[in-house]
C-alpha positions in Angstrom: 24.5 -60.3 24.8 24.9 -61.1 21.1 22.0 -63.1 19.3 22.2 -64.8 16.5 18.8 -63.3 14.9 17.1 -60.6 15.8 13.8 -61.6 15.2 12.5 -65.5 14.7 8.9 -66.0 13.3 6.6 -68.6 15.2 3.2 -69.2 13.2 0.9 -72.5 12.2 1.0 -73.5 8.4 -1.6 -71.6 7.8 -0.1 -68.0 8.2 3.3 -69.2 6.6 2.2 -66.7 3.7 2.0 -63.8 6.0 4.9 -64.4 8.0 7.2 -64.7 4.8 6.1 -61.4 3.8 7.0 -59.8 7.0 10.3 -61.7 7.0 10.8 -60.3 3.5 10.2 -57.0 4.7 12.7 -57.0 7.2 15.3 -59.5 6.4 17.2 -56.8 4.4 17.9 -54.6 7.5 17.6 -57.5 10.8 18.7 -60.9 10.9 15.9 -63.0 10.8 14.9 -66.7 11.5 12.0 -68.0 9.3 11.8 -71.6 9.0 11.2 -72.1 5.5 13.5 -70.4 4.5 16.4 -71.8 7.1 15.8 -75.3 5.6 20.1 -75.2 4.6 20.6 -74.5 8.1 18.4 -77.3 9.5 19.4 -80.0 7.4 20.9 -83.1 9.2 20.2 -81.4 12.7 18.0 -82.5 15.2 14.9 -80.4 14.8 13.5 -80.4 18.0 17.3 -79.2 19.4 17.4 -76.5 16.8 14.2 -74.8 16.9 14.3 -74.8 20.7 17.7 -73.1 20.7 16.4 -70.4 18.2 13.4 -69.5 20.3 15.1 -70.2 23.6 18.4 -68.1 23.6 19.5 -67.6 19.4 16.5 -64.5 19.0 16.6 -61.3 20.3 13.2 -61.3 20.3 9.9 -63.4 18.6 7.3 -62.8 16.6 4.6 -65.3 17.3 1.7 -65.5 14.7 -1.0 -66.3 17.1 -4.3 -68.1 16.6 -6.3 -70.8 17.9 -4.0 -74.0 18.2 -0.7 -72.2 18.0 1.7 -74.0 20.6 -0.9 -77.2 20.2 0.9 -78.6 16.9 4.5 -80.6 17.5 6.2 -77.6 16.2 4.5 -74.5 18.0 4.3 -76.6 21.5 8.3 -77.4 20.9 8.4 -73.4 20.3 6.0 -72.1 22.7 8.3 -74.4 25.1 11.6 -72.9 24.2 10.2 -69.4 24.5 9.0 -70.2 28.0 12.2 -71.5 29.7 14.4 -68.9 28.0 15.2 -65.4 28.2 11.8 -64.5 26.8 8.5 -65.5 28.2 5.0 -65.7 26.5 
C-alpha cells in the first residue's frame, strides 16, 4: 500500500512547538504531514475533507501529541475521527 506520508502529527495548539521540532527532525529522511507547515497544500480545500483523509488513509502511521482535551477541539475530534474509521485505530 503506498501512503502519501509516513508520519502525520496530531497535537492541540499548545504542543505546536514540540511537534515542529520533531517534524523537523524527521522531515529530511520521512515524508511528513504537519499542519503548519502544509498550509500551501490546504489552501482552497475543504479542511474538514483534508485532514480526515491524511489521518484516515494518506499516513502510514500518526503521531498523536496527547493531553487532556486532545480529540475535544474541532480539529483533534475531526482527527481523532479519521484515525478511528481508517486503517489505524487509537
Amino acid at each position: 500500500m503506498a501512503f502519501e506520508y509516513d508520519v502525520a502529527f496530531s497535537f492541540m495548539k499548545e504542543d505546536e512547538g514540540l511537534a515542529t521540532q520533531i517534524n523537523d527532525l524527521l522531515q529530511d529522511r520521512y515524508k511528513t504531514f504537519l499542519y503548519s507547515k502544509a498550509q500551501e497544500q490546504l489552501a482552497g480545500s475543504d479542511g474538514e475533507e483534508t485532514f480526515s483523509a491524511v489521518f484516515k488513509e494518506q499516513a502510514r502511521t500518526v503521531a498523536v501529541l496527547l493531553r487532556p482535551g486532545w480529540g475535544q477541539t474541532p480539529w483533534t475530534r475531526i482527527e481523532e475521527t479519521a484515525i478511528n474509521t481508517g486503517s489505524l485505530k487509537f
